[in-house]
C-alpha positions as CSV (number, residue, x, y, z in Angstrom):
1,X,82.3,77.1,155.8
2,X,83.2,73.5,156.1
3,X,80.7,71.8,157.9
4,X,82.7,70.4,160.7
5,X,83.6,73.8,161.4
6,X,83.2,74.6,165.2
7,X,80.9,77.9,165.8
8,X,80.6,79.1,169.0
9,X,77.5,81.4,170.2
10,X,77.0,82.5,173.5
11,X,74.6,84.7,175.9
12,X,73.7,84.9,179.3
13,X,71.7,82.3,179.7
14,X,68.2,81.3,177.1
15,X,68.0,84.4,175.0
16,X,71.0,83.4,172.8
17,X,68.7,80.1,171.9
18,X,66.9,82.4,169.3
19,X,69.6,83.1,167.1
20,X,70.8,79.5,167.5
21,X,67.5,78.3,166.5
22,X,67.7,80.0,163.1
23,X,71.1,78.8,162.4
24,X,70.9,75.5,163.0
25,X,68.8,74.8,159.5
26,X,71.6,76.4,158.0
27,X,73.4,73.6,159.1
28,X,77.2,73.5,160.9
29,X,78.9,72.6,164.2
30,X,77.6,74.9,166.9
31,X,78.8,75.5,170.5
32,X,76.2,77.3,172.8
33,X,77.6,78.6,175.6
34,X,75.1,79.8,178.5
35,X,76.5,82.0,181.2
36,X,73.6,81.5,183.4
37,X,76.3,81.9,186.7
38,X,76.5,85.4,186.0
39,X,73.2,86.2,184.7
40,X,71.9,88.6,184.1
41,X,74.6,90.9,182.0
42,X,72.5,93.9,182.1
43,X,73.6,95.1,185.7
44,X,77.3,94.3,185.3
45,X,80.1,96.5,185.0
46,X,82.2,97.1,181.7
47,X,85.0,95.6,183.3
48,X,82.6,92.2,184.3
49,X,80.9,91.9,180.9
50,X,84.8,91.7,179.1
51,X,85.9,89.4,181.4
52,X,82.9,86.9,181.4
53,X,83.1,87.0,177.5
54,X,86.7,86.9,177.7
55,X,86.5,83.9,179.5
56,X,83.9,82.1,177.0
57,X,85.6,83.6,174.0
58,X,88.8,81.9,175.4
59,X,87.0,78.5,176.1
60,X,85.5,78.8,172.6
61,X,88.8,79.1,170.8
62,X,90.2,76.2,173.2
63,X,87.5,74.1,171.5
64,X,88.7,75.0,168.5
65,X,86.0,77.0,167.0
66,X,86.7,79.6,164.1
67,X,84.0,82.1,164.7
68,X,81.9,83.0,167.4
69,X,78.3,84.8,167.7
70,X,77.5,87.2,170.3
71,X,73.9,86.5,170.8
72,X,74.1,88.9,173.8
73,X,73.5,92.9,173.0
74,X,75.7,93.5,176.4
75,X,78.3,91.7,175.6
76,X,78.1,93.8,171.8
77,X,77.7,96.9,173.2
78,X,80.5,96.5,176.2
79,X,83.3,94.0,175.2
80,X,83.1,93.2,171.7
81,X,85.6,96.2,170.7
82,X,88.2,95.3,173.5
83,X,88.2,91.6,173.0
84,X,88.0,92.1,169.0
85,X,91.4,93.9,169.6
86,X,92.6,90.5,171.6
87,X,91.1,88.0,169.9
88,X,90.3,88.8,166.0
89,X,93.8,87.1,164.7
90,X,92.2,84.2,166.2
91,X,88.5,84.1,165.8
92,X,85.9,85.8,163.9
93,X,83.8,87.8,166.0
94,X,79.9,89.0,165.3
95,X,79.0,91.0,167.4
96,X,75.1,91.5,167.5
97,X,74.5,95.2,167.5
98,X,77.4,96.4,165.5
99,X,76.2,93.8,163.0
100,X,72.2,94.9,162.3
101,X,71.9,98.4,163.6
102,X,72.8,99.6,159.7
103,X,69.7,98.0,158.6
104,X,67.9,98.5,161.6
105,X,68.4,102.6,160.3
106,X,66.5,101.9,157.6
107,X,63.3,101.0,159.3
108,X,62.2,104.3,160.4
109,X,63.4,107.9,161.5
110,X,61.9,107.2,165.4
111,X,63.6,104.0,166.6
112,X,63.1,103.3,170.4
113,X,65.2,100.3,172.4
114,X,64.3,98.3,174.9
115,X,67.0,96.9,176.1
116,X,69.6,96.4,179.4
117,X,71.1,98.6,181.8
118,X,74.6,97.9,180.0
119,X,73.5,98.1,176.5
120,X,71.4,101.4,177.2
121,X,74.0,103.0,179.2
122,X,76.6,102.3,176.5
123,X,74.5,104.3,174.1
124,X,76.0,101.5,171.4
125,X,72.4,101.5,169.7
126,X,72.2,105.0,169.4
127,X,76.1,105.5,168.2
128,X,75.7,102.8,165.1
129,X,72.4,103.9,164.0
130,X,73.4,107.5,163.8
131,X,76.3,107.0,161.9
132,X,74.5,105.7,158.9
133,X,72.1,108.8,159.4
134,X,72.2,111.6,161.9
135,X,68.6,112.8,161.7
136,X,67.5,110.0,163.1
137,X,65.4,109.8,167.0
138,X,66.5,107.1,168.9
139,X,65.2,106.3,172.3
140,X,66.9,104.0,174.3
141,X,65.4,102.6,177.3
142,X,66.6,99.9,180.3
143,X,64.0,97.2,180.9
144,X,65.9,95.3,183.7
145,X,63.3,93.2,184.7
146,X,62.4,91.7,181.3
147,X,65.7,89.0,181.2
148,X,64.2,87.8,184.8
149,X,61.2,87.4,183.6
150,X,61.9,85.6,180.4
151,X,64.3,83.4,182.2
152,X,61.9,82.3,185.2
153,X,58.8,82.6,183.0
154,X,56.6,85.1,184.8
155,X,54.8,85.8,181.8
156,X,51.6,85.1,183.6
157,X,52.2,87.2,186.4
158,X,50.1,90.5,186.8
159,X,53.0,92.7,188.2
160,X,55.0,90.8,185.3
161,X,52.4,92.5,182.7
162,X,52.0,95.9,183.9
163,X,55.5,96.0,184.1
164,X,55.9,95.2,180.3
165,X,53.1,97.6,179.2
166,X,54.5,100.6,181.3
167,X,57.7,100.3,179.2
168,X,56.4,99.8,176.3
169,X,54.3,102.9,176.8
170,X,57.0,105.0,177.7
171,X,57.8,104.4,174.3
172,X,55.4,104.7,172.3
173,X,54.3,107.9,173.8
174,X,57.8,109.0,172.4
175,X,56.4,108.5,169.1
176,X,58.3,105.6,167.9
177,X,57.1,103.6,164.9
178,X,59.6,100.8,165.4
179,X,61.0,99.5,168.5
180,X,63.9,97.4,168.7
181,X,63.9,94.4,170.9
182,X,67.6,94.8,172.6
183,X,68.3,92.0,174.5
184,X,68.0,88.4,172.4
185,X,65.3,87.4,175.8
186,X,63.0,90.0,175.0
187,X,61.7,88.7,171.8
188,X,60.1,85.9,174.1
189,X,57.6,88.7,175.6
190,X,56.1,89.3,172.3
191,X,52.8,87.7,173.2
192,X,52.6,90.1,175.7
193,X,54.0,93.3,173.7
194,X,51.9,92.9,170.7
195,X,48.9,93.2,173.4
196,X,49.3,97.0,172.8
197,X,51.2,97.4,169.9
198,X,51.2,95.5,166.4
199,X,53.6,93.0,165.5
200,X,55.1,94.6,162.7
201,X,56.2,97.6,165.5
202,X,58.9,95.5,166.7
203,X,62.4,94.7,165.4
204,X,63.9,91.2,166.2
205,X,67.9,92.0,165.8
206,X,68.3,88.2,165.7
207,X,66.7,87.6,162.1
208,X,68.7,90.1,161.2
209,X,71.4,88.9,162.5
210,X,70.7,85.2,161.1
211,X,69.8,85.9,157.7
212,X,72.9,88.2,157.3
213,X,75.6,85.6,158.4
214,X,73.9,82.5,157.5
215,X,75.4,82.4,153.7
216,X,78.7,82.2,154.8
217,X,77.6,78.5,157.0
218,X,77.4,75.4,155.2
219,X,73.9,74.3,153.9
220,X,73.9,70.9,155.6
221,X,73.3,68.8,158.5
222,X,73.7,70.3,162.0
223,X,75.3,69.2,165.7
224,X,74.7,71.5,168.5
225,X,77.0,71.1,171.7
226,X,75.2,73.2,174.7
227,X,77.5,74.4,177.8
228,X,76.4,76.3,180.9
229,X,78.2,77.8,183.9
230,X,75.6,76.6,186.4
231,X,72.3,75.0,186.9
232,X,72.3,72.8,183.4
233,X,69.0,70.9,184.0
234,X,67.4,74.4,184.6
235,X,69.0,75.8,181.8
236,X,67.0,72.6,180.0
237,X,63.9,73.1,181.6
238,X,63.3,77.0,180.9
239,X,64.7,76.9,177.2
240,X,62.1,73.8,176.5
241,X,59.9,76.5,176.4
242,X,61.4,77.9,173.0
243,X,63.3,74.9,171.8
244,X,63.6,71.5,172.9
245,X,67.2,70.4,173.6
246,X,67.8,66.5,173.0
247,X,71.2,66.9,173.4
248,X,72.9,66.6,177.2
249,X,73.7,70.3,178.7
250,X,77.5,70.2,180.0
251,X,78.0,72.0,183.2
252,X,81.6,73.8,182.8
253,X,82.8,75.1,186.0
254,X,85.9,76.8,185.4
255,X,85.6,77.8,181.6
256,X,89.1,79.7,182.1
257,X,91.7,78.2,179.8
258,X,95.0,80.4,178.2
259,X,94.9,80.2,174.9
């Protein structure tokens, strides 16, 4: 990839930051995209989720980028097939899940998910780990409250806590020797999740996802270009806790555009 290639990657709001923060050694043009008016994903309709990445996929290829990253499992699970269909002649499209849930298979034969409303109810998870084997228990569970947490940092909070460990309980009581961290926010919580659990229990999708499409980006120096649909200077202020932004957060209002 040339360097002055335009990526776009895109989430909700802050949990998208942590697959953009291991591609940007790898180096390349990036545009970040958080959706922060219509966070969070996890409670929308189908029909919502393909229009809202409809809308950013659109305002991505009006940039004039040449691929684009969903760093949202929602957006994966519930649009990426529909808009692939519209939009693959024009952009490349990664979707998260689609991407690493073959070699998420091979981690263990009783996977659970934490993961949103959406992405749970789709099943999408369960569906692409099973077809590269069958025999394998997977136990998907919603964690709603997790993105609202992560993006209003209410880590602290006792009710915040208990709620994490009552999940993650649910699931290990299930049995599951891995559990999959389904929504790019809910790596954030690990500090809290490997209270009860070991480290090594919980799958990241987004270094999977990084290290399996960072060969085809150029190994050089990086620009980042960050966009939000509301609130940019909060949008600053919660992701400082992850990664520091230097650059200026745009505010884009109307990210419609026909392409």
């Amino acid at each position: 990839m040339k360097n002055d290639e335009l990526t776009g990657v895109f989430d909700s709001g802050i949990g998208g930051l942590s697959i953009l923060k291991e591609l940007i050694p790898c180096g390349g043009h990036y545009l970040y995209f958080g959706d922060t008016k219509n966070l969070p994903y996890g409670n929308k309709t189908k029909e919502e989720i393909i229009n809202f990445t409809r809308d950013i996929i659109k305002f991505f290829i009006n940039k004039g980028a040449k691929k684009v990253i969903m760093a949202c499992n929602t957006s994966s699970a519930l649009a990426y097939e529909t808009l692939n269909l519209e939009f693959g002649h024009k952009i490349k499209i990664y979707p998260l899940i689609q991407t690493v849930a073959p070699y998420i298979a091979k981690e263990s034969d009783v996977i659970g998910v934490m993961a949103t409303e959406g992405t749970v109810k789709s099943q999408t998870y369960t569906k692409e780990i099973k077809k590269v084997n069958s025999d394998i228990k997977v136990y998907e569970l919603a964690c709603p409250d997790f993105v609202k947490i992560v993006e209003n940092g209410l880590y602290n909070e006792k009710e915040s806590v208990d709620y994490i460990k009552e999940h993650l309980d649910i699931l290990l009581n299930k049995g599951c020797k891995k559990i999959v961290l389904g929504c790019t926010h809910y790596p954030y919580l690990l500090p809290i999740l490997t209270k009860w659990a070991d480290e090594k229990t919980f799958i990241n999708p987004a270094l999977y996802m990084t290290n399996l499409v960072k060969n085809n980006f150029y190994n050089g120096s990086s620009k980042v270009e960050f966009f939000v649909s509301s609130s940019p200077e909060k949008f600053r202020k919660n992701a400082s806790l992850f990664m520091e932004i230097k650059e200026g957060v745009e505010l884009v209002e109307n990210k419609i555009c026909k392409v």
